[in-house]
N, C-alpha and C positions, 0 to 999 in steps of 0.2 A: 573534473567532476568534483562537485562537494558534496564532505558528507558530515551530516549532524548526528552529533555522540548526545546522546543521554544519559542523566544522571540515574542509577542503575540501584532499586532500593530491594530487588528481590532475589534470593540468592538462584543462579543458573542464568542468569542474563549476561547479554556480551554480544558480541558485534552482531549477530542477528537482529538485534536491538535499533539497530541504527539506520536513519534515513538518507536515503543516495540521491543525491540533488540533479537530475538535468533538463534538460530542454522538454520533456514528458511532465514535470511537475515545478517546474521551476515558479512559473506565475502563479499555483497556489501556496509557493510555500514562501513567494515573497508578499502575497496577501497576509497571511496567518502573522510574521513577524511586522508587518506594519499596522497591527492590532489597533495602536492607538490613534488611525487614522482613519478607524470607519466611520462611514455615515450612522451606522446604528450599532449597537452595544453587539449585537447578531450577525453570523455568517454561517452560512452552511456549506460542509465541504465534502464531495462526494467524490466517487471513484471506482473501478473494476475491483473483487476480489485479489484478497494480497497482495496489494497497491503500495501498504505501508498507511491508509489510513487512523487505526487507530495508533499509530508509532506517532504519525506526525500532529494527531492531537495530543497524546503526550507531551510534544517538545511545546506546543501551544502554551497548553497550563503548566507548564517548569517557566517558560517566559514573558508569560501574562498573569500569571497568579488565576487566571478564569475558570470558567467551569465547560466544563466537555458535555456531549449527553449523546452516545455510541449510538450504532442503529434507532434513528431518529423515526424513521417511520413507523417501523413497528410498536416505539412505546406509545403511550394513554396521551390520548391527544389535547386534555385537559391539564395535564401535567407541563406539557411543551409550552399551552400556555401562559400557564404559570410561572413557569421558569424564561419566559421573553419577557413576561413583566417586567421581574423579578430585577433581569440584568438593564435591562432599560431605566429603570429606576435608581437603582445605585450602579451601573454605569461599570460593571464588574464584565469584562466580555463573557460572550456565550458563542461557543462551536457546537452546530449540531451536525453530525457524521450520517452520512448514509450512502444507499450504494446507488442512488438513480436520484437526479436532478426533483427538489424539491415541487417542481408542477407536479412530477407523478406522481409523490405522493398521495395514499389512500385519505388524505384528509375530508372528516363530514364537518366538525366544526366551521363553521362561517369565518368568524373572526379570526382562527388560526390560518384558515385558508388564504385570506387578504395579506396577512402579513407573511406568511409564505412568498405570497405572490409578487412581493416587492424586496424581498431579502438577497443581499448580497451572498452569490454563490460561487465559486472555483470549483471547479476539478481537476482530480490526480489523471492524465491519460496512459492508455498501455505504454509499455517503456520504450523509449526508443531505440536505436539501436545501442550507441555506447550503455547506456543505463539495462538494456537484455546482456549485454555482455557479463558488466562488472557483477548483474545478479547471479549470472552462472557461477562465476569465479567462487561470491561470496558464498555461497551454497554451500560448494565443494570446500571450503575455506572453514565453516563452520562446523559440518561436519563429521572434518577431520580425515577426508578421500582424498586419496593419492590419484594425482588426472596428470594426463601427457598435456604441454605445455598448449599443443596445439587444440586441444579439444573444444574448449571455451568458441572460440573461432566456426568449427568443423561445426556445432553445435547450432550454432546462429543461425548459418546457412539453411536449416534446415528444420527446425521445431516453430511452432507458432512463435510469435513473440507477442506474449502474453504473460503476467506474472503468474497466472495459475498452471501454464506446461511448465513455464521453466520452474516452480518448483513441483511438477510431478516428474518431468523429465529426468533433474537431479536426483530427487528420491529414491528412482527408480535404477539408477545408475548406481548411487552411493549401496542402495541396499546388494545391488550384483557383486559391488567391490567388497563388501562385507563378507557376504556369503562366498568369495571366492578366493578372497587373500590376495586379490589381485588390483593392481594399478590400474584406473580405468585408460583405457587406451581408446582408440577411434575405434579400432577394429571390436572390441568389446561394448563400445555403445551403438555401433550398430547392429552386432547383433540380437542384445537386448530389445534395442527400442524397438525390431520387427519383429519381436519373438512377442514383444506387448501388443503390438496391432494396434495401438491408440495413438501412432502420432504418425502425421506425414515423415516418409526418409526418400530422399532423393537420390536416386544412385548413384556412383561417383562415375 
C-alpha cells in the first residue's frame, strides 16, 4: 500500500495528515497527479465522509500549484462559475470537492449546470479491505492506544467497513483505553462496542 506524506505547515499535524493509496482510491488519486493531462482545466472529486477528501486535495495543490474549492455544492453557484472560467482561461487547474457525484448537485444555474454535466469526475470508494485495515491501525497509531496485535484483524471481521465506523469504532475504543489505563484488548472491545449498541458484533 502507498502512502502520500504532506508537507505539514500547521503545528499538530502528523500522520493523521496522510493519504493511504489502494485499490478503493487509487484511480482518483492517479487522476489528480495526472493533472496535466485533462481535457479541461476542471475535475471534480467526490467521495463518502472521512474518505481523506479534503487531505487528498491538499496533496493536489502542493503538486499542481492549482486551486481547490471544498464542499462544492453547498457554495454560491455564481462563484463556481467564476472560478471555471477563471481556470480555463489561464489554464491553472481547478478541483472542486464534494460528497455526491456532480449530476446531484442542487445546481439552478443553467450554464453551470452544462458544464457540470460534462466535467471530469473520480471517486474516493469506501475502503477496501487492506485500506479498513491499515486505518484501524493508523487510528490507534495516532492516538497513542496501546491495542493487542490481533485486534486490527478481530475488528474487521466485524464493524462496517466504512471510514466513518472505523473512526467511531476507534474512538470509542481509544477513549475506554483512556478512561481505564488499559491496553485495548479483544475482550475489552467487545465489550465496549455492545455496551455502545451502535455497531454490529458477531459472536465468536
Amino acid at each position: 500500500m502507498r502512502q502520500i506524506s504532506l508537507p505539514f505547515d500547521r503545528p499538530g499535524q502528523g500522520a493523521g495528515d496522510e493519504f493511504l493509496v489502494s485499490e478503493a482510491n487509487r484511480i482518483a488519486v492517479r487522476h489528480l497527479e495526472n493533472w496535466q493531462g485533462w481535457p479541461l482545466a476542471i475535475s471534480v472529486l467526490t467521495g463518502p465522509p472521512l474518505s481523506g477528501r479534503s487531505t487528498l486535495g491538499r496533496h493536489f495543490v502542493a503538486m499542481s500549484g492549482g486551486a481547490v474549492i471544498d464542499d462544492a455544492p453547498g457554495q454560491d453557484e455564481q462563484m463556481l462559475f467564476n472560478a471555471w472560467n477563471e481556470a480555463q482561461t489561464t489554464r491553472r487547474p481547478l478541483l472542486m470537492i464534494g460528497d455526491v457525484p456532480p449530476e446531484q448537485w442542487p445546481v439552478v444555474l443553467p450554464d453551470l449546470r452544462s458544464r457540470l454535466a460534462a466535467v471530469p469526475h473520480v471517486a474516493l470508494e469506501e475502503p477496501d479491505e487492506a485500506l479498513a485495515h491499515a486505518l484501524i491501525e493508523r487510528s490507534f497509531v495516532v492516538a497513542g492506544a496501546k491495542y493487542a496485535a490481533d485486534l486490527p484483524d478481530w475488528l474487521l471481521r466485524r464493524i462496517e467497513r466504512s471510514y466513518a465506523s472505523i473512526a467511531a469504532v476507534t474512538r470509542l475504543l481509544d477513549e475506554a483505553a483512556l478512561s481505564s489505563g488499559r491496553k485495548i484488548s479483544i475482550a475489552m472491545a467487545k465489550d465496549v462496542l455492545q455496551g455502545a449498541g451502535f455497531l454490529p458484533i458477531v459472536p465468536d
